[in-house]
C-alpha positions in Angstrom: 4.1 47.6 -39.0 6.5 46.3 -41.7 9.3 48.0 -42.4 11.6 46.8 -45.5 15.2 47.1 -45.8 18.1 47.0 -48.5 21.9 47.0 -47.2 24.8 47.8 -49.3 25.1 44.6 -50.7 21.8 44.2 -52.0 20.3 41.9 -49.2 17.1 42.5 -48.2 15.4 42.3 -44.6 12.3 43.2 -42.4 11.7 44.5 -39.4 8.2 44.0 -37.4 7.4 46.5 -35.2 4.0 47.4 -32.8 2.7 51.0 -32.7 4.9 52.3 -30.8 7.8 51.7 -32.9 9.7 48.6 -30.5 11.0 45.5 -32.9 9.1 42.7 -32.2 11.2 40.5 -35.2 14.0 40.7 -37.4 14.2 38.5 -40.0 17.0 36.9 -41.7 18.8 38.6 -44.8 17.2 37.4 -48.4 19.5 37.6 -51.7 16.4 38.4 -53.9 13.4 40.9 -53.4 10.6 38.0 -54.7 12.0 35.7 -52.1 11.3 38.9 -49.1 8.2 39.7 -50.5 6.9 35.9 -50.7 8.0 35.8 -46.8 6.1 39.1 -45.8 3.0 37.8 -48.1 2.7 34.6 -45.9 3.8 36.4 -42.5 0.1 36.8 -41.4 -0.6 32.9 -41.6 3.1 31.8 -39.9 2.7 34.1 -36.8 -0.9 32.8 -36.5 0.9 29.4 -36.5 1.9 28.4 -32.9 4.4 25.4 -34.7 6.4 27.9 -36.7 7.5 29.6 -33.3 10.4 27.8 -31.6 11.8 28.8 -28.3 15.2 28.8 -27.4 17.7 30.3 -24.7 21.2 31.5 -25.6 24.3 31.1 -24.0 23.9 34.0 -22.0 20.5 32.4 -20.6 18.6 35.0 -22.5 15.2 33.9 -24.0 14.5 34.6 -28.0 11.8 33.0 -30.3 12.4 32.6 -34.1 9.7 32.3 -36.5 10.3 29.7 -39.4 8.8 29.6 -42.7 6.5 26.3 -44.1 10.0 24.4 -44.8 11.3 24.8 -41.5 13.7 27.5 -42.1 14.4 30.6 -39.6 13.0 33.7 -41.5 13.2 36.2 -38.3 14.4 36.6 -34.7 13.3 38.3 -31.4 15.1 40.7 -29.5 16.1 38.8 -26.4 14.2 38.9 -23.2 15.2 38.0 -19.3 12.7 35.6 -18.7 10.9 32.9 -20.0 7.6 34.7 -19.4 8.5 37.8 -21.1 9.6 35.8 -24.0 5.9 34.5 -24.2 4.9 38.0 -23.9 6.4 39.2 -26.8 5.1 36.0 -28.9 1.9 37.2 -27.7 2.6 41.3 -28.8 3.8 39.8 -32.6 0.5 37.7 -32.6 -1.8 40.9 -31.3 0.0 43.2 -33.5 -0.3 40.8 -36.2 -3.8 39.2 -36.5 -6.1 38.8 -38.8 
């Protein structure tokens, strides 16, 4: 599921989520609503993209995947996860939840 948001300063954002309501991405903050909805349009063909995912760890030595657009650019981030494997996992949820 999609869910769309507006903060106070008229940013826009989206959340993915799977059925039972757990984040899966959060994407990035977009200063116009034609930019969001151009992202969400396209999101079905990026997750299906296994080179739009990169994998990272964080400082902490968490695990996190963001999804980037056709230009290279970050459009969402994972929650973090523990382990490598669980990272995968939830590549493999957003691509389930999210397939054609």
């Amino acid at each position: 599921m999609i869910k769309l948001n507006t903060n106070n300063l008229n940013e826009y954002s989206f959340k993915l989520e799977n059925e039972k309501g757990i984040t899966l991405l959060k994407s990035v903050s977009f200063t116009n609503k034609h930019e969001l909805n151009s992202v969400v349009s396209n999101l079905q063909t990026l997750i299906n993209t296994p080179s739009k995912f990169e994998r990272k760890t964080n400082n902490q030595g968490d695990f996190l995947f963001n999804l980037k657009n056709e230009q290279g650019k970050i459009i969402g981030t994972s929650n973090n996860y523990n382990s490598e494997a669980g990272m995968e996992n939830g590549i493999k949820n957003l691509k389930s939840t999210f397939k054609p």
